[in-house]
ROFI-724976 format. One record per residue (C-alpha): residue number from 1; residue in three letters; x, y, z. Coordinates in Angstrom, 3 decimals. Layout:
N
 pos code       px       py       pz
 NUM  ALA        X        Y        Z
...
END
This chain:
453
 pos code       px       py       pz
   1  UNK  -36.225  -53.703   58.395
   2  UNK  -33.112  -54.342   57.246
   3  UNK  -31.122  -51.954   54.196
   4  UNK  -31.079  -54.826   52.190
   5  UNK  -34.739  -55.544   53.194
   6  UNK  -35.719  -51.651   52.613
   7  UNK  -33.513  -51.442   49.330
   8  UNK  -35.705  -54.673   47.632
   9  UNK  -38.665  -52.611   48.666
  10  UNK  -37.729  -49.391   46.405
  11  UNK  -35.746  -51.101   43.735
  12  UNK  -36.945  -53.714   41.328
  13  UNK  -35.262  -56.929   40.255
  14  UNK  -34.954  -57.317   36.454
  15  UNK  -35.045  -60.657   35.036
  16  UNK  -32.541  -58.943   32.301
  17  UNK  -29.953  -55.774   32.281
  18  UNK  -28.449  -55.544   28.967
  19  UNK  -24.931  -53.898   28.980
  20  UNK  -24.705  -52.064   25.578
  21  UNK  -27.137  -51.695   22.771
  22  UNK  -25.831  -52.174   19.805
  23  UNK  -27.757  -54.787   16.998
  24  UNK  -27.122  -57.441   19.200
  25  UNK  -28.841  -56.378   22.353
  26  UNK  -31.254  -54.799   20.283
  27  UNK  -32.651  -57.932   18.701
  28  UNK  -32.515  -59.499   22.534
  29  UNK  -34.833  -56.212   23.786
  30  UNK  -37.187  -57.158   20.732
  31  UNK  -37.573  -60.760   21.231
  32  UNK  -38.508  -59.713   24.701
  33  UNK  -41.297  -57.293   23.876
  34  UNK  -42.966  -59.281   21.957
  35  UNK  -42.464  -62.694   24.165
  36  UNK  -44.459  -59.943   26.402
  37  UNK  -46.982  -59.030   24.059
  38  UNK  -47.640  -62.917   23.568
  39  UNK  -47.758  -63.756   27.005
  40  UNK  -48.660  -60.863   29.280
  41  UNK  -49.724  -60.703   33.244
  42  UNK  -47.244  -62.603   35.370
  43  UNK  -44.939  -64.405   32.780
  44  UNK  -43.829  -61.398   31.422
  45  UNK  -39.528  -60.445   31.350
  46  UNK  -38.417  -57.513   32.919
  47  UNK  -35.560  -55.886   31.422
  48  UNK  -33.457  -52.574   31.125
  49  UNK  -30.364  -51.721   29.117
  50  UNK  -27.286  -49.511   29.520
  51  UNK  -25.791  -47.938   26.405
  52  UNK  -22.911  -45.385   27.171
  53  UNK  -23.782  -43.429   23.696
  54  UNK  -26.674  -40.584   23.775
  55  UNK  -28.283  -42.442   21.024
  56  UNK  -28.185  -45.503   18.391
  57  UNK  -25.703  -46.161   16.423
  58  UNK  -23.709  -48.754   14.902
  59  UNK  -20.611  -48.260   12.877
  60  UNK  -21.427  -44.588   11.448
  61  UNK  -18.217  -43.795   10.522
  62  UNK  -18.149  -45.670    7.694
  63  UNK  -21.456  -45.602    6.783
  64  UNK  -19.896  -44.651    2.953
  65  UNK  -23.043  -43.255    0.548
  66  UNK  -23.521  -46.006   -1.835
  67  UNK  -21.622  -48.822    0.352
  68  UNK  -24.223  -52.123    0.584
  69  UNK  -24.650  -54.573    3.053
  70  UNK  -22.674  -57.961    2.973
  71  UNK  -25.713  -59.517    4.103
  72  UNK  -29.539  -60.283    3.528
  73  UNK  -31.889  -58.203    4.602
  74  UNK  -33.619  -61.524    5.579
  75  UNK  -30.987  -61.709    8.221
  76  UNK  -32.780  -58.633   10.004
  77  UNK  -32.963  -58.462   13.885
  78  UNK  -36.258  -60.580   13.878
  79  UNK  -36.894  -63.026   10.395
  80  UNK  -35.006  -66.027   10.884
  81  UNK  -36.421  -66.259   14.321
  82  UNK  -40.226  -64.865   13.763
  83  UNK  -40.892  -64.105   10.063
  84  UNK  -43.652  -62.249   10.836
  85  UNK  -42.396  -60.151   13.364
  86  UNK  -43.359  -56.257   13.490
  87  UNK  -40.136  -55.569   13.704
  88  UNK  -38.503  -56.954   10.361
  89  UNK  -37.151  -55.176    7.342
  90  UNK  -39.827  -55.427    5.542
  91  UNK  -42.458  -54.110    7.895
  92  UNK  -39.731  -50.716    8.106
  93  UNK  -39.856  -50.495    4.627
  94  UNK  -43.623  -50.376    4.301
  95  UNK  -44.110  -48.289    7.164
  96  UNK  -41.483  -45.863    5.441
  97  UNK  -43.428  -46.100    2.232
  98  UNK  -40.612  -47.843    0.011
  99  UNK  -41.472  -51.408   -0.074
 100  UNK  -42.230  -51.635   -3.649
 101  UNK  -39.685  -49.180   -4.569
 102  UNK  -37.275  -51.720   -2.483
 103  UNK  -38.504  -54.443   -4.414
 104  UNK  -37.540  -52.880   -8.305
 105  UNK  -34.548  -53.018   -7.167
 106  UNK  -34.138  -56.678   -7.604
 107  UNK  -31.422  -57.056   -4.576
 108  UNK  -30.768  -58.399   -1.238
 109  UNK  -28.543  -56.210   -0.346
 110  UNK  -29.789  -52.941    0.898
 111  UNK  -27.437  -49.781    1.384
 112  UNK  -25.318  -49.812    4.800
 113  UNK  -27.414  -45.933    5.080
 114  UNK  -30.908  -47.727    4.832
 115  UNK  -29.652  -50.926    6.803
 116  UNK  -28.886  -48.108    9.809
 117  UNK  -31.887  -46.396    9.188
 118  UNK  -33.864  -49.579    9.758
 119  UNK  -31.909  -50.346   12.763
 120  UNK  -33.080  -46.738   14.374
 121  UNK  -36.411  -47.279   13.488
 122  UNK  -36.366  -50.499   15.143
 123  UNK  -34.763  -49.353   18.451
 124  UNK  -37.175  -46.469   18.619
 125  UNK  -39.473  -49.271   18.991
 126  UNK  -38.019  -50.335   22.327
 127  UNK  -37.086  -46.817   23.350
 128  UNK  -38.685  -47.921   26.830
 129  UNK  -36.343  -50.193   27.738
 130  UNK  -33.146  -48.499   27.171
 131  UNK  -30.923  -45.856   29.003
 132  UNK  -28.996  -44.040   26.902
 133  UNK  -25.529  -41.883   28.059
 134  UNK  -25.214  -44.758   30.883
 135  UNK  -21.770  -46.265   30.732
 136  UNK  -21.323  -49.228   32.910
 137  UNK  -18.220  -49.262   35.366
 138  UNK  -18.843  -52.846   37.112
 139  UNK  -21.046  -55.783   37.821
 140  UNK  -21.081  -56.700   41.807
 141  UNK  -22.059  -60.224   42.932
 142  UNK  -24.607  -60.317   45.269
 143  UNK  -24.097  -62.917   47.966
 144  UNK  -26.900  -64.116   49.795
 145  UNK  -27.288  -67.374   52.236
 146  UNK  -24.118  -68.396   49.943
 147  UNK  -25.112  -68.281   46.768
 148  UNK  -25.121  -65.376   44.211
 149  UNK  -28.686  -64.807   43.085
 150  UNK  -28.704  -61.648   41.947
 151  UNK  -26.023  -59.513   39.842
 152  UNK  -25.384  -55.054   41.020
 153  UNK  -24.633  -53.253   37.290
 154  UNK  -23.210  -49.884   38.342
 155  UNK  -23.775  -47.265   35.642
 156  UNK  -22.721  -43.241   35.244
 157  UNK  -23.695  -40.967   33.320
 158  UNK  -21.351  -38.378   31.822
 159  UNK  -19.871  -35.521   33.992
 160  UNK  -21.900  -37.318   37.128
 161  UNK  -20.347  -38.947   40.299
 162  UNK  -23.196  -40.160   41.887
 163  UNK  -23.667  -44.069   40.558
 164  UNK  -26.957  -45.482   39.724
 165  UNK  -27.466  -49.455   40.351
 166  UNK  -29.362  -51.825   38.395
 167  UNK  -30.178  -55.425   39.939
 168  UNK  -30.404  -58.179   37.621
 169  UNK  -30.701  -61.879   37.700
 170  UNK  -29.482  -62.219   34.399
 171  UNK  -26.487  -59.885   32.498
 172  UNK  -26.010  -59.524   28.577
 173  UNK  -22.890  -58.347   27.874
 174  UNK  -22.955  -57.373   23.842
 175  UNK  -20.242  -54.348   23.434
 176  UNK  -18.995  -54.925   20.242
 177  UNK  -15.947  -54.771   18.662
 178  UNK  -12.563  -52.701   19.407
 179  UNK  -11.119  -50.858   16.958
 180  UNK   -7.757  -52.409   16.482
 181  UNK   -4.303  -50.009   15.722
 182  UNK   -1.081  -51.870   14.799
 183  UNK    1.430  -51.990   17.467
 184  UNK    3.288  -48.350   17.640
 185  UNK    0.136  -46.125   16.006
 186  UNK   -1.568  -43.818   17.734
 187  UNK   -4.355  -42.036   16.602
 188  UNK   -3.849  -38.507   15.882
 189  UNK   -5.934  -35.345   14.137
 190  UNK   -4.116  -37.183   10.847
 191  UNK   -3.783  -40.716   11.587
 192  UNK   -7.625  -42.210   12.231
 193  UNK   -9.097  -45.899   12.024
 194  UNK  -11.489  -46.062    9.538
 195  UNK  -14.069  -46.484   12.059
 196  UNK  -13.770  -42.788   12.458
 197  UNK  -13.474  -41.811    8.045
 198  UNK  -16.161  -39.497    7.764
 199  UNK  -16.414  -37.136   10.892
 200  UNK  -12.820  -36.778   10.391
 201  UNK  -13.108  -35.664    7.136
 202  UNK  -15.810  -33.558    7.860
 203  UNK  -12.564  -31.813   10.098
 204  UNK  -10.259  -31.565    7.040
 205  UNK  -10.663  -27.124    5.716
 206  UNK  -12.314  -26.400    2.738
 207  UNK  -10.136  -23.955    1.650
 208  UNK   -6.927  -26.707    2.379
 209  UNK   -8.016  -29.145   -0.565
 210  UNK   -6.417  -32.160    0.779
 211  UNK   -3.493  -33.817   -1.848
 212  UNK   -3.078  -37.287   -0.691
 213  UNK   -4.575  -40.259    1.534
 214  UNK   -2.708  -43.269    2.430
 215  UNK   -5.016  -46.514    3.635
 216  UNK   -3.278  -49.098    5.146
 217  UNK   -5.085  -52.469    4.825
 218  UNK   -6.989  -55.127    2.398
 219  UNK  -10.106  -55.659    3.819
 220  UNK  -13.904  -54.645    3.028
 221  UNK  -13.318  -51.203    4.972
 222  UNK  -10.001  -50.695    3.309
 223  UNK  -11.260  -51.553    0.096
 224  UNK  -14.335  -48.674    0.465
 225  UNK  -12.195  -46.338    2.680
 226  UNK  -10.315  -46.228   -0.360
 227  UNK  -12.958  -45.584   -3.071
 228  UNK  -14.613  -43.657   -1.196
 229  UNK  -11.951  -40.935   -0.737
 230  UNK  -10.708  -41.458   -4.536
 231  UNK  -13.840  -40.220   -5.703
 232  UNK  -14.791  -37.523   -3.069
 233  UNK  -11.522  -35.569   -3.655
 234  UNK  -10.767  -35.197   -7.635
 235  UNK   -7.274  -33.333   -6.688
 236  UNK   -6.229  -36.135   -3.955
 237  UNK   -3.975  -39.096   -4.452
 238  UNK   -4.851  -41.948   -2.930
 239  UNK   -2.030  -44.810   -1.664
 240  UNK   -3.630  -48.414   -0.590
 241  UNK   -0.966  -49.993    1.410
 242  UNK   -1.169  -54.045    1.803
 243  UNK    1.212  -56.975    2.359
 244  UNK   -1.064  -59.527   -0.196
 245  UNK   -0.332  -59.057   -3.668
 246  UNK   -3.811  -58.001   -4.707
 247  UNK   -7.177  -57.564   -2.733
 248  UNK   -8.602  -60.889   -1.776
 249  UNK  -12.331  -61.970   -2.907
 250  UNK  -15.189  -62.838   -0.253
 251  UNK  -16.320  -66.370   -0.717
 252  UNK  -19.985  -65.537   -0.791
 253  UNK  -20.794  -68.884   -2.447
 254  UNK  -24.291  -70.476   -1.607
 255  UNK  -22.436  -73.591    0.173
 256  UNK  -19.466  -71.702    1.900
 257  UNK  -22.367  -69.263    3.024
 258  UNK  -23.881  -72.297    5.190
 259  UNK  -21.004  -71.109    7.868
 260  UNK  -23.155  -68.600    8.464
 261  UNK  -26.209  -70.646    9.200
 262  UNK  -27.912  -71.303   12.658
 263  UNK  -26.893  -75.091   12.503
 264  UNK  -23.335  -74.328   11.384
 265  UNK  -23.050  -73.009   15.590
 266  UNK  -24.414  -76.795   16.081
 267  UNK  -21.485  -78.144   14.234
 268  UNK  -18.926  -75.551   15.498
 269  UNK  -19.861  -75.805   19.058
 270  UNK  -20.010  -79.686   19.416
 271  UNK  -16.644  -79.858   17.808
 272  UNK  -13.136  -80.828   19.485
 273  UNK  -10.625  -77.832   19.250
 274  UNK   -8.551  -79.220   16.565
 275  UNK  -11.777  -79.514   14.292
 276  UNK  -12.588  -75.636   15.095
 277  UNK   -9.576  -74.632   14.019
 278  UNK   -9.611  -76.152   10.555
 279  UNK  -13.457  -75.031   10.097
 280  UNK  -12.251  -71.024   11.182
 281  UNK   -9.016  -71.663    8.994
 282  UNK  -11.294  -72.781    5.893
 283  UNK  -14.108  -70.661    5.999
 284  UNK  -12.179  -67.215    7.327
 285  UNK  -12.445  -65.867    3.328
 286  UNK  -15.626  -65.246    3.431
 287  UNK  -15.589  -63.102    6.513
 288  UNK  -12.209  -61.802    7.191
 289  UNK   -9.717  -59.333    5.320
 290  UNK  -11.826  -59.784    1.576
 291  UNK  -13.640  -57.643   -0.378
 292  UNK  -16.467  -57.570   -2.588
 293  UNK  -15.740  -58.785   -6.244
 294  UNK  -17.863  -56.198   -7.133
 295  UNK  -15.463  -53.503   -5.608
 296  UNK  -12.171  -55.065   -6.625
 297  UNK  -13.529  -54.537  -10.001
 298  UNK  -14.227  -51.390   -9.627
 299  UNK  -10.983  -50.368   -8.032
 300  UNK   -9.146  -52.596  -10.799
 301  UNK  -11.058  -50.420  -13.770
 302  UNK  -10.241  -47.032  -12.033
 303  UNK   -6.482  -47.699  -11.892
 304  UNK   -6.566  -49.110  -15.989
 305  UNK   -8.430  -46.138  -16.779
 306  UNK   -5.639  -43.945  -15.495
 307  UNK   -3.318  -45.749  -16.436
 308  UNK   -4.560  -45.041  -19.780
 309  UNK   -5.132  -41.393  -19.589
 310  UNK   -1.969  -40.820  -18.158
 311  UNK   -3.048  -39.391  -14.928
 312  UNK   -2.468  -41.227  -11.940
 313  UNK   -4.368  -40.633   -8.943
 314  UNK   -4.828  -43.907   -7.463
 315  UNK   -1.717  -46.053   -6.412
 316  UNK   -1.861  -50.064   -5.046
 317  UNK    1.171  -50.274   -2.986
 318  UNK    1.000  -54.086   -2.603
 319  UNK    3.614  -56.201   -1.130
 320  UNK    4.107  -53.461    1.110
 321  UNK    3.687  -52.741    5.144
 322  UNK    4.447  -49.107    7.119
 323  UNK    6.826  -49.213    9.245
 324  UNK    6.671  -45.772   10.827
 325  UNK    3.623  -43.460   10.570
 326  UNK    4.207  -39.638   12.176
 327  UNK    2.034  -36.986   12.872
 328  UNK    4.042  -33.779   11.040
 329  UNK    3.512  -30.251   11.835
 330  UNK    2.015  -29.767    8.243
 331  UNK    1.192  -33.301    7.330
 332  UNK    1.295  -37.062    8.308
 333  UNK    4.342  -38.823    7.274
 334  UNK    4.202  -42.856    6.329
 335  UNK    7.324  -44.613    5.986
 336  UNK    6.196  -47.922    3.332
 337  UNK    8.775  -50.980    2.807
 338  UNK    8.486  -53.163   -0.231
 339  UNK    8.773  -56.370    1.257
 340  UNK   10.118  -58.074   -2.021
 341  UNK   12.949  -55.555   -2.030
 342  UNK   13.351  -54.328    1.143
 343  UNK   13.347  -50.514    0.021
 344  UNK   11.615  -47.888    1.584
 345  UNK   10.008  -44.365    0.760
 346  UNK    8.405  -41.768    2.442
 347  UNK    4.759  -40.815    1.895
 348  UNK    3.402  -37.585    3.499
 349  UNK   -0.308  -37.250    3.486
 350  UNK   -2.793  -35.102    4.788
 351  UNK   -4.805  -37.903    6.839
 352  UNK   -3.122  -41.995    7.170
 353  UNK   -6.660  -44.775    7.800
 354  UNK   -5.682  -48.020    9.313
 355  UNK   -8.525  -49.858    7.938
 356  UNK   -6.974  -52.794   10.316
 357  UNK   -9.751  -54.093   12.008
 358  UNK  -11.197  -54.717   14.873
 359  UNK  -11.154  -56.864   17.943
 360  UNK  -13.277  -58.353   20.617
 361  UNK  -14.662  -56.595   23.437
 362  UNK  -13.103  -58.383   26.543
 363  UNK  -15.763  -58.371   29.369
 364  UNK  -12.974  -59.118   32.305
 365  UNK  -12.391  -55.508   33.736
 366  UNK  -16.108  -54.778   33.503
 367  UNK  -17.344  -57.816   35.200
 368  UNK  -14.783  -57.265   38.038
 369  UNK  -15.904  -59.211   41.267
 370  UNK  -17.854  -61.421   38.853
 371  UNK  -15.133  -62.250   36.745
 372  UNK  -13.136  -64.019   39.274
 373  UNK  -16.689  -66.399   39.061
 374  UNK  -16.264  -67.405   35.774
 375  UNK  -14.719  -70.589   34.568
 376  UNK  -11.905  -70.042   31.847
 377  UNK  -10.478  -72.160   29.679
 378  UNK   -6.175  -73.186   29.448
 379  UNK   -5.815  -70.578   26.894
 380  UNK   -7.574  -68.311   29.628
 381  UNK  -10.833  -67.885   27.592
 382  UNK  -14.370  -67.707   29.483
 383  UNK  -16.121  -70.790   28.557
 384  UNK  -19.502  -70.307   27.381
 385  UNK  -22.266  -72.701   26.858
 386  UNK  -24.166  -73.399   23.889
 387  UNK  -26.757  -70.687   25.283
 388  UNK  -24.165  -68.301   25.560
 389  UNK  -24.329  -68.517   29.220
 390  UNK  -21.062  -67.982   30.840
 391  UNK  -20.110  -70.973   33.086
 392  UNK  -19.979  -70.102   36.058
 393  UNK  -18.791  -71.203   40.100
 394  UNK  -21.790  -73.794   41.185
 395  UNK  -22.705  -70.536   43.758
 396  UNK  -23.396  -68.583   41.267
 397  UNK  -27.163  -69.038   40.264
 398  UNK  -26.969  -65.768   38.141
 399  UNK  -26.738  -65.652   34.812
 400  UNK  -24.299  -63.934   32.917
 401  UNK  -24.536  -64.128   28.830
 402  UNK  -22.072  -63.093   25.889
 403  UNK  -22.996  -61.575   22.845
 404  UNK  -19.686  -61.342   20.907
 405  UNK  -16.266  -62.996   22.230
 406  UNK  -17.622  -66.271   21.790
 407  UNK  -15.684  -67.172   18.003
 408  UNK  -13.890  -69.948   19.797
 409  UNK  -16.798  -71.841   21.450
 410  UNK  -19.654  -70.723   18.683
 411  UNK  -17.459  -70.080   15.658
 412  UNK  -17.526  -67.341   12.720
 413  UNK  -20.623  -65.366   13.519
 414  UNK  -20.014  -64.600   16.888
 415  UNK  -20.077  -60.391   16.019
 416  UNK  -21.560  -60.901   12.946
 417  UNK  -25.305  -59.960   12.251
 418  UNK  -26.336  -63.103   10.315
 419  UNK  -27.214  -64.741   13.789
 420  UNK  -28.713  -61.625   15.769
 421  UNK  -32.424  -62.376   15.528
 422  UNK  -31.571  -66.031   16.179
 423  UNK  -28.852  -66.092   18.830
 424  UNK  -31.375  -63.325   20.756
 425  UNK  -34.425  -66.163   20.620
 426  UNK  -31.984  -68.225   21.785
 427  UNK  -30.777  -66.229   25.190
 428  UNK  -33.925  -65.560   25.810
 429  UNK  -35.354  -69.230   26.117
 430  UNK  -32.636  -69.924   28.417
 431  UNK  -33.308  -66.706   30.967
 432  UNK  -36.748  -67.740   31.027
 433  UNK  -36.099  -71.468   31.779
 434  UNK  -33.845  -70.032   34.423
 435  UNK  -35.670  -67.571   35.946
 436  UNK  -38.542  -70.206   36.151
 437  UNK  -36.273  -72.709   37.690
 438  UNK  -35.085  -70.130   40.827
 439  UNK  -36.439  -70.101   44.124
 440  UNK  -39.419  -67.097   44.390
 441  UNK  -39.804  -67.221   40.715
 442  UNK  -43.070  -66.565   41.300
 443  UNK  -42.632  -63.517   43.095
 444  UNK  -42.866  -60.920   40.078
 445  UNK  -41.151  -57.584   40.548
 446  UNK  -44.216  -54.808   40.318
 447  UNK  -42.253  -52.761   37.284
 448  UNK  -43.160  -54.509   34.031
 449  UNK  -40.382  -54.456   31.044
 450  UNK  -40.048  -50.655   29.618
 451  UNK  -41.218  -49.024   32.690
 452  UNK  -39.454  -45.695   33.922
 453  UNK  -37.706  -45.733   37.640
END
């Protein structure tokens, strides 16, 4: 017997190995539970997935007490593909015992805290089929009679050498977003990204009452980076920094919301580049560097009302950008230009947030060997299909599928969770069409989905 021959013996085949779990692969890891709850025996999925974290989690830096979602909590991991899935919102808030406390409350909008709490609940649901502390270091073609059937995901765990290999006949990438720092910042113990705001504070002494915060940007995080900080230190000034005049409103209006609907990908998809590129230019407001009216107006009343008292503690800096931003030996120092005047002043603070974003993940160094498989555009962009399935060299009967970096073939809610539940039902169809359609199909690996090696 050959090693290959002996290694197929000990070592299953998974129809599906997920690389990161964030909301994205989560919903995928549902909709394949239950497609194996429906189905059982031989047309089940097998699947496994690799988070490098030692537990869920999804954006809890900024998960600000009071801060709401900016989306239904109809746009769960599950309702808009099975409404009466186990695993929806509403089903966690019975089982939690708040439905009808949930429901006085007359919104849609649930707290970002409640929204995370649901999205725990829901993974522990699936617990089987991930491995958590697993970060994955490459994805290995494997060539066989010419063709590449099968995919290698090498995984380590933290503080190991030894590697552990997954084989999969279909890969999910879904690692989320970057956060992005402006050209020349580095982060420091005083300059952060706001997608690390509250463990750092939890850093800042007690008995060293902090006395000023500068946050540089004009988006949502921004925007709540900055209230929340104004009204968690009494003593502390806090500086917004923006180039826009003012902070810009979210279009949240019913028909500018239908961007966000499963046919808008339809529409987005099956249109030529130019057309993309006036739909993303339109439609970015209600998405990209806005805010909740509801906050603006809150910020807006804060600075009138001290403005009236006399007391100033929190200062718009608009028409402004730093220039230079120093770690001190006592404190930060920010260097801010007006941009109408050209002046410049010198801001030392006790922490600096670049509430500047984020960007996408870019799969290339992880997928290695497999990489140099995948068809790219002329701006040197993978090309995806409407299934999210990367196209690929005609060897190449693996799948590999993108959840996230796909804004420029599938439009605005390529990271965004208003198409999780459906964009999951969606892989999933494909992967099973797929792994009906290979040679041996039939030949079911003995480990069934959420089984232990």
């Amino acid at each position: 017997m050959s090693e290959s021959q002996l290694r197929a013996e000990i070592d299953p085949v998974y129809d599906v190995v997920g690389v990161g779990f964030g909301p994205s692969n989560l919903a995928l890891a549902i909709a394949m539970e239950e497609h194996n709850e429906a189905v059982r025996g031989e047309r089940t999925i097998t699947g496994v997935f690799l988070e490098r974290k030692q537990s869920f989690g999804w954006h809890r830096g900024m998960l600000i007490e009071g801060a709401t979602m900016q989306v239904s909590f109809l746009k769960d991991l599950v309702t808009l593909r099975k409404p009466v899935s186990r695993f929806g919102f509403v089903p966690y808030l019975h089982e939690r015992g708040r439905l009808v406390d949930f429901i006085n409350q007359k919104t849609f909008f649930p707290t970002r805290e409640e929204f995370h709490d649901y999205l725990e609940w829901a993974a522990d649901g699936v617990s089987h089929m991930v491995r958590y502390d697993s970060e994955v270091t490459a994805v290995r073609p494997v060539v066989t009679d010419g063709e590449v059937r099968l995919f290698e995901v090498v995984s380590r765990r933290p503080g190991e050498r030894e590697e552990t290999v997954h084989r999969a006949r279909n890969v999910v990438v879904a690692c989320g977003l970057r956060p992005f720092l402006p050209e020349g910042v580095t982060a420091s113990g005083r300059v952060w990204h706001s997608s690390d705001l509250l463990p750092n504070l939890k850093e800042i002494k007690e008995d060293a009452a902090p006395t000023r915060f500068v946050v540089v940007g004009a988006g949502q995080s921004a925007a709540e980076a900055v209230w929340h900080l104004h009204r968690t230190y009494p003593s502390a000034e806090v500086c917004a920094v923006f180039s826009r005049y003012g902070y810009g409103p979210a279009d949240d209006s019913p028909y500018a919301n239908r961007v966000f609907d499963p046919e808008a990908v339809d529409v987005y998809f099956h249109a030529d580049g130019q057309v993309k590129a006036q739909l993303m230019g339109y439609h970015r407001n209600t998405n990209y560097s806005v805010v909740d009216m509801d906050l603006i107006e809150e910020l807006y009343r804060t600075e009138y009302q001290e403005k009236v008292r006399g007391q100033r503690r929190l200062r718009i800096l608009r028409t402004s950008r730093v220039t230079d931003v120093h770690d001190g030996p006592d404190r930060a120092v920010v260097r801010v230009q007006d941009l109408t005047t050209a002046t410049a002043k010198e801001l030392h603070a006790d922490a600096v947030v670049f509430a500047t974003g984020y960007r996408p993940f870019n799969p290339a160094a992880l997928l290695g060997e497999a990489d140099r498989l995948c068809v790219r555009d002329a701006a040197g962009r993978l090309c995806v299909e409407r299934d999210y399935r990367v196209r690929t060299d005609p060897a190449v009967r693996a799948g590999v599928y993108l959840q996230g970096g796909t804004e420029h073939t599938h439009g605005i809610t390529s990271s965004l969770l208003s198409m999780v539940a459906v964009r999951a039902g969606e892989i999933l169809d494909s992967i099973l069409l797929s792994t009906r359609a290979e040679p041996g199909a039939v030949e079911r690996p003995a480990v069934l989905s959420g089984s232990h090696e």
